[in-house]
N, C-alpha and C positions, 0 to 999 in steps of 0.2 A: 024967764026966757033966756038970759044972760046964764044961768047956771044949768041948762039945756046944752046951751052953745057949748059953754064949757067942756061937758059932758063929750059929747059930739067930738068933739079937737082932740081932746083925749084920747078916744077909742080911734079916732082914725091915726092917729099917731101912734099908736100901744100897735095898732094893726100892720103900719106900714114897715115898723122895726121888726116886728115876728116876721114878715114876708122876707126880707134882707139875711134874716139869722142864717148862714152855711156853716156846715165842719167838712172838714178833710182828715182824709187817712193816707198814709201812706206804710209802706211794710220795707223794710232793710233788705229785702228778699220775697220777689213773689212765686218765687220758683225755685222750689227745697226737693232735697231729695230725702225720702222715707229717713226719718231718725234723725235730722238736723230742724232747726226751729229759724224763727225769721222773729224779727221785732215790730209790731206795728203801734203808729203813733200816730193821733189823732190833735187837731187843730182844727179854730174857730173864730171868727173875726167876732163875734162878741167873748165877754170873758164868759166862757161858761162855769157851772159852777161843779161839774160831772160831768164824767165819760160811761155809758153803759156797754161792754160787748157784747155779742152775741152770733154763733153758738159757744157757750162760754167751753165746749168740751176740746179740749188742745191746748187751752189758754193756761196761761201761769197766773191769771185773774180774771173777771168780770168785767172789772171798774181801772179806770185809771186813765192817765193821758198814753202810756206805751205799756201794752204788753208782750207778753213772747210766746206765740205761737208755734207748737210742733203737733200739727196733726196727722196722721196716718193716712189721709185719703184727701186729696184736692177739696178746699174747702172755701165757702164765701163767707165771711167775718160780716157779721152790720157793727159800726158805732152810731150810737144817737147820746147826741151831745144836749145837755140841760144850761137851763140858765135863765134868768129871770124873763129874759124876751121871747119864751116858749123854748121848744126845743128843734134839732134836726136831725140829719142819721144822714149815712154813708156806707158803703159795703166796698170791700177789697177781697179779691179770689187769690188763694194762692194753692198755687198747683206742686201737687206731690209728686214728682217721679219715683218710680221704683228704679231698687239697686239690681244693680246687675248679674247678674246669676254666673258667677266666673266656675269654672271647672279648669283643670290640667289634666292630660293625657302622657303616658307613660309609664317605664317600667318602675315598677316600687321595690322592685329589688334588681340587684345587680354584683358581678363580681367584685372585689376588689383591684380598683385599677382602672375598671372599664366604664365607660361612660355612657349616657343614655341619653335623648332628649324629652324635654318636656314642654309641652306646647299648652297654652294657655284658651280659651276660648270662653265667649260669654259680654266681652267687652271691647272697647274700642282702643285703649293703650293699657300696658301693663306693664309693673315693675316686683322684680325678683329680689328676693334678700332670706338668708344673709348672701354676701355675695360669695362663699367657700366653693372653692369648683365648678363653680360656674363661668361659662364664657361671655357673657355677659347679663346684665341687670336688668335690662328692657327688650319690649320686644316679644312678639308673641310665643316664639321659641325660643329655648335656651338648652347649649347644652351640660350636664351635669356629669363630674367625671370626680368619684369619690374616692377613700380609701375607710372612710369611715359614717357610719349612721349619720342621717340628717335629714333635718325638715325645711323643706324650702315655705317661704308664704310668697303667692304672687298676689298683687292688689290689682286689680283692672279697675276704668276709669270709661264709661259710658259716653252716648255723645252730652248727655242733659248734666257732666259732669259728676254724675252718681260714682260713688267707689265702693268698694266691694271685695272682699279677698277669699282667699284658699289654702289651703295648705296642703301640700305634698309630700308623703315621706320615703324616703329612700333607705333599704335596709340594705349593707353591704355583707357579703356572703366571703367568707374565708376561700381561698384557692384552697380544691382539697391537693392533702399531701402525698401525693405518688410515690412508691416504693417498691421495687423487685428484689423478689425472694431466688436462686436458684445458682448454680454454678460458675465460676468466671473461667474456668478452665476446662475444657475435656481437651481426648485425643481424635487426632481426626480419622472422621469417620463414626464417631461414636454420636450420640444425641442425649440435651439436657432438657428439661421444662423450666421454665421461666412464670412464675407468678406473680401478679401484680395485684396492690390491695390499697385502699384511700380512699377511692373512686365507687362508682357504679357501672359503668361502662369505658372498655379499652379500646382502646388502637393501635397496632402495632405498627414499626417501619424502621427499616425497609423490610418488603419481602421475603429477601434472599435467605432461603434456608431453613426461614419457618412452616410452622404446619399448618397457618394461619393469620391473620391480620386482626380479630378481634377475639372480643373475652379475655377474662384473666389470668387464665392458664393459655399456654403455646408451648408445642415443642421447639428444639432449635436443632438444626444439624448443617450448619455452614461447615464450608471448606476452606476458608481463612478468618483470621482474625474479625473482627466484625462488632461495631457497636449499635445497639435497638436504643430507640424511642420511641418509648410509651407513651401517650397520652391517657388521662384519666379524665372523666366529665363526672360531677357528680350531681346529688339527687336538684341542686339548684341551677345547675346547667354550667357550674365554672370549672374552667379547665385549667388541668396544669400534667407537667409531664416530666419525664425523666431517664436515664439513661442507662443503660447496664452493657458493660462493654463482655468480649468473653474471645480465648485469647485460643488457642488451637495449636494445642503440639502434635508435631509430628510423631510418629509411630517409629520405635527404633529400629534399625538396620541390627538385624540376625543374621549373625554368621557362624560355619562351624569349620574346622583346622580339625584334620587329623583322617588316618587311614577310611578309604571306600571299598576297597580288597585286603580279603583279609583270607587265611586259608581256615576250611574246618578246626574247630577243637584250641582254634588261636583264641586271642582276644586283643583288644585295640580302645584306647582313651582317644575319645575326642574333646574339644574344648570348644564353648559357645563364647563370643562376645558381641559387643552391642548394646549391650543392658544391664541390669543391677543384678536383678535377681533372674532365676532360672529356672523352670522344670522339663522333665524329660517324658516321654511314653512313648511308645506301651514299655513298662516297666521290666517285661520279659529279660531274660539274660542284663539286663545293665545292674551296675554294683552301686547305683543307685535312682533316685528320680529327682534329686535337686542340688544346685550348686552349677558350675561354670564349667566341671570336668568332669566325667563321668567314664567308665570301663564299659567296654561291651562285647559279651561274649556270645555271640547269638549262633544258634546251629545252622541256621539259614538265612540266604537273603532276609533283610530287615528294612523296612524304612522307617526310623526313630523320629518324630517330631520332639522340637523345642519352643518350648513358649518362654520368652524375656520380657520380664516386666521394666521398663525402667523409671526412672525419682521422680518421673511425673506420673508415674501408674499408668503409663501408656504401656500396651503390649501388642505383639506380631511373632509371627512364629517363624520357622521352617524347616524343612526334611534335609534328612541327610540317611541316604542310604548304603548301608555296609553290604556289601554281595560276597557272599562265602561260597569258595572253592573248594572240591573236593581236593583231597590228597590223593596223587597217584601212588597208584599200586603195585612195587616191581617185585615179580614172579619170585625170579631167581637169576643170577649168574652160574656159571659152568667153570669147571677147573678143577687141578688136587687140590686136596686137603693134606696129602701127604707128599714131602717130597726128600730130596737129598740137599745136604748141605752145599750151597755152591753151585747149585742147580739151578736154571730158568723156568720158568711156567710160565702160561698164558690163560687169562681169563677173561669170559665173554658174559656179556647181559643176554641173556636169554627175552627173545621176540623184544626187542629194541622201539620206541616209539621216535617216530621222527623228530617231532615239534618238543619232545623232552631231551634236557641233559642230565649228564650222569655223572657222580663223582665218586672218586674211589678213595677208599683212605686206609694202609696198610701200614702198623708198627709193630718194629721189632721194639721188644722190651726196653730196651735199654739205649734205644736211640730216638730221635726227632720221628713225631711221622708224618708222613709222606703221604701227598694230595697229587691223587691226578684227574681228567675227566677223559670220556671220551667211552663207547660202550668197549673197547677191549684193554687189559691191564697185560702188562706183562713186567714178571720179577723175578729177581736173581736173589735167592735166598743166599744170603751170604754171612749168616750168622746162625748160631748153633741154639738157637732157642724156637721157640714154637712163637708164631706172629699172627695176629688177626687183620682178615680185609671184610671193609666194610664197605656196600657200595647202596647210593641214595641215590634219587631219581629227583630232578624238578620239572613239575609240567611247565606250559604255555602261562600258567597264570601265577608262576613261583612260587607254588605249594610243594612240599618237598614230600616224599614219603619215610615213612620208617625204614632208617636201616638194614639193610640184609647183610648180613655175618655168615664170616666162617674164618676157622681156626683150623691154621695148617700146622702140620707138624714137619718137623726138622730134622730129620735124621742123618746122623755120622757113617762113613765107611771106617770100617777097621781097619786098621794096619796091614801089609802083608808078613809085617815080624807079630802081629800079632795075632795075626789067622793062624800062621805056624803053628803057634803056640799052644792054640785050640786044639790041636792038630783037626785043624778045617781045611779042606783043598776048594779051592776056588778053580771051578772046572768053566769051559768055555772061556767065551769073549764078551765082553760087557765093558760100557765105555762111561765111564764115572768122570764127566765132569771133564771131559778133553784127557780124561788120565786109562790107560788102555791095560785092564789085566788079561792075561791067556792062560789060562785054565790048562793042566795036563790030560785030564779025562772029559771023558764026555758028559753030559747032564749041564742043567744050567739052574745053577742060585748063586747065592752071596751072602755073607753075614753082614748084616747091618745091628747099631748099637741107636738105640734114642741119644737124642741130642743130651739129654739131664744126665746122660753117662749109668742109670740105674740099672737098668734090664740090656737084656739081648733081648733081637729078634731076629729071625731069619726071613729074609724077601727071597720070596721064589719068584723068578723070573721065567 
């Protein structure tokens, strides 16, 4: 009965110690985010003598008093702890959150220079790096202003304190390089085209003068000086632009010096200046078509243009008209041709034009001669030689005519010792010159001699 009892005491004692046996767990962390682990650790108010976990899949072991748990999906861990007073168990939940899905919005490319933003989304704070060009570090947006390639990483940060990152990359685009191809000088009035290349699409400006505001090509024909900017955009959208200035000379002043009346059969140099060089037309009658001076002999009215180039290659012309006169035409004059030594004569232009003058021009051989005008001459031959009168006509337009001539002769009286002599009678009355012969018979002549003394003649009178 006593080793009953025993018995008994025993088991109720073996019993009441298993009933008392607890374990605990606790975890460093019951709340991980996807890909971080947590520590769990198990204790026992007896000594036990093992730890079992379970589900052992996450675990960095089975057994032990602390393992390190990283599970991928919210998870209840049991421990049951062993020991000679039986054993017990325990169970700890530790919840996964997932990471945050972070994304950025913005341009991945951009000019040089220009800046873009980028805005973060997915999480509840976020931070930027590296920090080059950016305006700041944190912060859902940020703005990014480069000159060169870069990858930004934003991390965001959840409310369950998950983190999470991104990267973004920004390619920087060269400005393309704009360049005009085309003239820096014309004259004015004239027109150049202007080309432009670097780019894909242009813009011109200002308007004034062109033929256009867009494309590559444009003409220009401004009336002063004037400088364009181009803009070029090219196939990545960045712009850049440039200048071309274009300078405008004036067109030189043509002028011409020298006769506009001229009479037929004349000729006349005129002289251009203003310019460098020169040419003339219509080439007709001129003794040439280039140079600054030029003859011109034209049979009729003419109107000659000149074109001057001058050192800018600018050129302008202008007329200069020669108007050709006829030459008047005088008939004849009236009077002898023969007379006496010592004698007077008168001599007339025959049918006289009003609006013309007339000149006369009568020498004797051997003296100065002698100019008068006026339509009647009158002259005292007083020299023993034969003398020409010439008489010329100028119209209204101071064209003169040819000459009219005539050659008078001179004749001497003979002596009365030398008439004797002859035995010639000088009959009548005949008045030589204020000197009075009287003839004894009747009849009427006279012996006259040429002036050169060679010959006789006899004037019957």
């Amino acid at each position: 009965m006593t080793k009953n009892l025993l018995l008994l005491i025993a088991t109720l004692c073996s019993f009441f110690a298993y009933s008392q046996f607890t374990v605990n767990v606790s975890a460093s962390n019951s709340s991980i985010c996807i890909g971080e682990n947590t520590t769990l650790s198990a204790s026992d108010n007896f000594a036990a003598t093992s730890y079992v976990w379970s589900p052992a899949s996450g675990l960095s072991s089975a057994t032990g008093t602390s393992v390190v748990a990283n599970p991928v999906t919210t998870t209840t861990y049991t421990v049951t702890a062993l020991s000679t007073h039986g054993h017990a168990t325990k169970t700890i939940t530790i919840t996964v959150n997932a990471l945050p899905t972070v994304s950025v919005t913005g341009n991945s490319e951009i000019c040089n220079g220009a800046s873009t933003t980028l805005t973060a989304s997915g999480a509840s704070t976020y931070s930027w790096s590296p920090t080059t060009g950016l305006s700041g570090t944190t912060g859902t947006s940020v703005t990014a202003n480069r000159t060169s390639n870069q990858t930004y990483t934003v991390t965001g940060t959840n409310a369950n304190g998950c983190v999470n990152s991104t990267t973004h990359s920004i390619t920087v685009n060269a400005f393309p390089t704009v360049s005009v191809a085309g003239n820096s000088e014309i004259c004015l009035g004239s027109s150049t085209s202007f080309t432009a290349s670097g780019a894909d699409t242009y813009i011109w400006s200002p308007a004034t003068g062109l033929s256009g505001t867009t494309g590559s090509t444009v003409t220009a024909n401004p009336t002063s000086d004037q400088t364009y900017v181009v803009t070029g955009t090219d196939a990545n959208g960045c712009v850049n632009s440039t200048t071309h200035s274009i300078t405008i000379n004036a067109l030189p002043t043509i002028s011409v010096s020298g006769n506009s009346n001229i009479c037929e059969g004349s000729s006349t140099s005129f002289t251009a200046s203003g310019a460098t060089i020169y040419s003339w037309s219509p080439a007709t009658n001129l003794s040439g078509t280039t140079g600054s001076t030029i003859t011109a002999t034209p049979t009729s009215t003419t109107t000659y243009t000149v074109t001057g180039i001058d050192f800018h290659g600018c050129s302008n012309t202008t007329n200069h008209t020669i108007n050709v006169f006829a030459k008047p035409t005088t008939t004849s004059f009236t009077g002898p041709n023969e007379v006496l030594l010592d004698s007077k004569a008168s001599y007339t232009v025959t049918s006289p034009i009003a609006t013309s003058t007339y000149q006369w021009t009568y020498t004797h051989f051997d003296q100065t001669p002698v100019e008068a005008n006026g339509t009647l001459l009158d002259v005292t031959f007083n020299n023993g030689k034969s003398t020409e009168i010439s008489l010329q006509e100028t119209n209204v337009n101071g064209c003169k005519s040819t000459p009219v001539k005539m050659t008078v002769t001179i004749n001497q009286v003979v002596s009365t010792s030398s008439i004797n002599e002859k035995n010639t009678a000088i009959i009548g009355s005949y008045d030589l010159q204020g000197r009075s012969i009287s003839p004894t018979t009747t009849g009427q002549f006279i012996i006259l001699m040429y002036s050169d003394g060679s010959t006789q003649k006899v004037w019957n009178k």
